[in-house]
N, C-alpha and C positions, 0 to 999 in steps of 0.2 A: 535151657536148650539153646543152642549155639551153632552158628556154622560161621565158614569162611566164606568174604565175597573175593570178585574177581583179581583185587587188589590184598587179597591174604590178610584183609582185617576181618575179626572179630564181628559176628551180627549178634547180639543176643534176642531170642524170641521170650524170655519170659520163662513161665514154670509148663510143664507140658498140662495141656488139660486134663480136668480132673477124669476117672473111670467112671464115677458116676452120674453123676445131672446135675442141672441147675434148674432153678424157677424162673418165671415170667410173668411177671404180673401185667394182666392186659387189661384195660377198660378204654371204652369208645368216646368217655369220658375222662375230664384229669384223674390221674391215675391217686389215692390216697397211700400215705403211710401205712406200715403194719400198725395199724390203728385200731384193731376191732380187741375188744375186751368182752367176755362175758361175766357178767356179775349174777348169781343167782339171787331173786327178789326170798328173803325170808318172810315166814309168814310173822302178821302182826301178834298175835294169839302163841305161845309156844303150845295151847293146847288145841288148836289146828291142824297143827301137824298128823296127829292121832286121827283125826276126822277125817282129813284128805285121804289120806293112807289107808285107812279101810274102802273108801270110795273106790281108789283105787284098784281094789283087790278083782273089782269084777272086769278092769281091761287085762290086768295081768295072764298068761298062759293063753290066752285066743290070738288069732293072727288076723293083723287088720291092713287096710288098705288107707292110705293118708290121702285127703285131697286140701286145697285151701278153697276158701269160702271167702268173697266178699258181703259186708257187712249186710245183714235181712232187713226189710221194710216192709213198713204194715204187719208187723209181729207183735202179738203178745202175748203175756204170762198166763192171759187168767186160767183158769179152767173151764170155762165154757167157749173162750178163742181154741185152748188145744184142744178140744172136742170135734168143735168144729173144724181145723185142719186136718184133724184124722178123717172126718167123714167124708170133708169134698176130696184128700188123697183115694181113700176108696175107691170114690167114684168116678174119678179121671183115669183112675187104672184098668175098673174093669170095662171103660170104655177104650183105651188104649188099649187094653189085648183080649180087646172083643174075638178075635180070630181064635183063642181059645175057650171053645165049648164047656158049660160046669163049670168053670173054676171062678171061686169065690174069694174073696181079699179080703182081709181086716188091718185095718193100721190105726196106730196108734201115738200121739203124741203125748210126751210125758218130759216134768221137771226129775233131775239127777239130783238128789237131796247131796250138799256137801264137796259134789262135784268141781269147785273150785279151790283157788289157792291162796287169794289173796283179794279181801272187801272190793278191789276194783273189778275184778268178774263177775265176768254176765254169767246166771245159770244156764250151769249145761241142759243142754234137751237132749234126749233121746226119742228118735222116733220107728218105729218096731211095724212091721210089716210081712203077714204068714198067711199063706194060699192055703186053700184045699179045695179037694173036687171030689165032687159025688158025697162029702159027707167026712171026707178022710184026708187027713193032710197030706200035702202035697212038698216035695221037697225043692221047693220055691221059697226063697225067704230074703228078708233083709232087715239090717239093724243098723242103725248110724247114731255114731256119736255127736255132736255138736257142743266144742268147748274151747273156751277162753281160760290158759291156765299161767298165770305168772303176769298179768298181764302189767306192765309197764309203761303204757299209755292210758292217758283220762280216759271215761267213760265218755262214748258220743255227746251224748248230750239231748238229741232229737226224739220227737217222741213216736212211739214204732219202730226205731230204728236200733238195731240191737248185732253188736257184732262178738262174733264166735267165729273165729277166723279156723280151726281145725277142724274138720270133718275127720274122726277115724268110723269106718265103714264093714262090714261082710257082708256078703252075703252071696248069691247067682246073679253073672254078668248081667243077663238080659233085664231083668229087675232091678237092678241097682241103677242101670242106665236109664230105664224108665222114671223112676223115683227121681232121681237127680234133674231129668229135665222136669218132670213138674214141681218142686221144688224150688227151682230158679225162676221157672214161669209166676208160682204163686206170691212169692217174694221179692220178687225182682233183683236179684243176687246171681253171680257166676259159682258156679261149682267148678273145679278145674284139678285133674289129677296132681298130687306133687309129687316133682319128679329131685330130687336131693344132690347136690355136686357134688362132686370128690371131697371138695375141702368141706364140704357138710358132712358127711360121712367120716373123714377125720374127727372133726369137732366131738363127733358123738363117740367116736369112740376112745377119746380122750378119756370118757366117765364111765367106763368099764373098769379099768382096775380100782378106781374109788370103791365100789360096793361086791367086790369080789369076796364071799367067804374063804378061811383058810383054809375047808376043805375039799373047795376046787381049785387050788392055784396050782395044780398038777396036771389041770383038765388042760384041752387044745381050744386056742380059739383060730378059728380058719378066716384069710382074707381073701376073698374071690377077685383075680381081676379080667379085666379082657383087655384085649390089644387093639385098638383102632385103625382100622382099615383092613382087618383080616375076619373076614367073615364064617362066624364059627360063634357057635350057641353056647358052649362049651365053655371057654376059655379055658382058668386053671388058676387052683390055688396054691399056697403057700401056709404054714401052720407056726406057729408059736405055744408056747403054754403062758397060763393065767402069772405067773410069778413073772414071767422075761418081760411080760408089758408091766406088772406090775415096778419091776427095778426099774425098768427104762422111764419111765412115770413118775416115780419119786425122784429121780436124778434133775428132774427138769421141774416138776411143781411143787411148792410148797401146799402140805396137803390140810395144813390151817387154812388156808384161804378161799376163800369163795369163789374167788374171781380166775379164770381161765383168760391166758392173753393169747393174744394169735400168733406170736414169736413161738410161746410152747407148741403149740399144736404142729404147726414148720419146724420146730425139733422134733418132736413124737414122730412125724412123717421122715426125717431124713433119718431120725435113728433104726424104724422099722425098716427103710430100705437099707440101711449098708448093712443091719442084719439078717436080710433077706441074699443081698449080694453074698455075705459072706460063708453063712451056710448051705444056702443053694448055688451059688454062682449067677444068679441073674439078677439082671440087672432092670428095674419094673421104673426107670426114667419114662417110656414112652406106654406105658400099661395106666389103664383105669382104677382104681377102686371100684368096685360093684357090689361086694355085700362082704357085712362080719356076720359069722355067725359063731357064737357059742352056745352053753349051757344054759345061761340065761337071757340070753340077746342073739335075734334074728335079723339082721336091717339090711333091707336093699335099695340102693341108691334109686327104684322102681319106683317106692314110696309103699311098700311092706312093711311091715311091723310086729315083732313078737316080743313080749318081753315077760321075763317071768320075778321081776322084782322090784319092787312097789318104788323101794330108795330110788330104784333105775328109771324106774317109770317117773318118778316126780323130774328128775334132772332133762333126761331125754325130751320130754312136753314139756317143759320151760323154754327147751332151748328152741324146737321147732316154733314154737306159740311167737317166739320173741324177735328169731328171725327169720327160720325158712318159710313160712308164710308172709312175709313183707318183702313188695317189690321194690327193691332197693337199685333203679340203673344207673348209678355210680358208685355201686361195689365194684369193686375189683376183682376178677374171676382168678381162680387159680390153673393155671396152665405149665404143666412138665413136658421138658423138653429133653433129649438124652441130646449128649454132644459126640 
């Protein structure tokens, strides 16, 4: 692009900017290279695998809610410690919701046989929690996961001290919030929603066409985004089918490889928008990511969770386990700008 100045020479500005965006990578700290690799840890055992994977089967098809956990103190395995957590839980709740009359609590702590991925995991707990009044259950309830999966760091080392950095959770709000603050109280630990970025949400959905069957790649996976600064519950999505992510996925990853680098993922993301741009006409430079949902994968950048496949489910909790629960303040945020 070119003009004339007042002297009738030649200015040249350059190429016109591009129609679609650019990125920015911001931190408040020195800013790092596209540096980030993820490697998925294989298990030691090839006959692990089978273990896990059944374990598995009982997050699979339930919708859960993600929090992080820092590491418990004053915890232990035995079975006369979980006994006694479940008792004094009981009993701190039915004095917390003394204001409701009859209603009786039972909870329960308990080891996840197998619930790991790899010898450096702490066992998972699950700890189970179901009301009833008058005699009859009451549809009050809560169930949380506690698990360290893939983990890539030593074990602590300290004794009590035991980290399970993922909390997946259901249950009714008002008992989950209850639970959660005595839990922290009893352990001296943070419980704290997690809430997933854009480029997180990327990440993950990197490992969708990996475990896709052939006879869904016909199916729609939808991307929900919203638009900041416009206030609206709503937003609006955009749809693809299982095969269009599937091709655009193999163009960029070698699908021998373990390892996901964060260049692909920055392809994956500008190839779904200019085929977003190009079918729809829009242009999602200044829109959020907020959820994928398909057939087998429901994820919202909320810290939601569905997933109905086990393959899917091992990839997706490695990747959270390994980074969206570590607080990392000189990552690099991802931020999209439209020009």
């Amino acid at each position: 692009m070119s003009r004339e100045d007042e002297s009738g020479n030649q200015i040249d500005h350059g190429a016109p900017p591009s129609p679609y965006f650019h990125r920015l990578l911001t931190s408040i700290h020195t800013p790092r290279p596209d540096r980030r690799s993820i490697k998925f840890v294989q298990p030691h055992d090839s006959s692990d695998e089978s273990e896990y994977s059944k374990a598995l089967e009982d997050i699979c098809g339930k919708s859960w809610k993600l929090f992080r956990v820092s590491p418990l103190h004053r915890f232990e395995y035995s079975a006369i410690r979980l006994r006694q957590y479940g008792k004094k839980l009981r009993e701190y709740l039915s004095v917390l919701k003394k204001s409701k009359e009859d209603m009786e609590y039972q909870a329960a702590f308990s080891v996840v046989d197998d619930l790991t991925r790899v010898p450096e995991d702490y066992e998972a707990i699950k700890v189970k929690v179901t009301c009833s009044k008058n005699g009859a259950a009451y549809n009050s309830y809560y169930e949380g996961l506690f698990i360290s999966w893939g983990s890539t760091r030593p074990p602590i080392g300290l004794k009590g001290v035991v980290s399970l950095p993922l909390l997946l959770c259901r249950g009714t709000a008002g008992l989950t919030n209850a639970v959660h603050a005595l839990l922290a109280n009893f352990f001296d630990c943070s419980i704290n929603r997690l809430v997933l970025t854009e480029e997180e949400v990327f990440w993950l959905s990197a490992m969708l066409p990996a475990v896709c069957p052939a006879s869904r790649r016909n199916s729609r996976v939808e991307f929900h985004y919203s638009v900041p600064g416009i206030e609206t519950q709503g937003g609006f999505s955009v749809y693809c089918t299982h095969q269009t992510l599937i091709d655009l996925w193999k163009s960029i990853h070698d699908d021998q490889k373990d390892e996901l680098l964060y260049s692909e993922i920055m392809t994956l993301q500008d190839g779904l928008m200019e085929h977003v741009y190009c079918v729809y006409g829009v242009n999602l430079g200044l829109c959020r990511l907020e959820k994928i949902i398909s057939r087998d994968l429901y994820l919202a950048s909320n810290g939601v969770l569905k997933v109905r496949s086990t393959t899917l489910a091992d990839k997706l909790l490695s990747f959270i386990c390994t980074v969206s629960v570590i607080l990392d303040c000189a990552t690099p945020s991802l931020c999209v700008q439209g020009e």
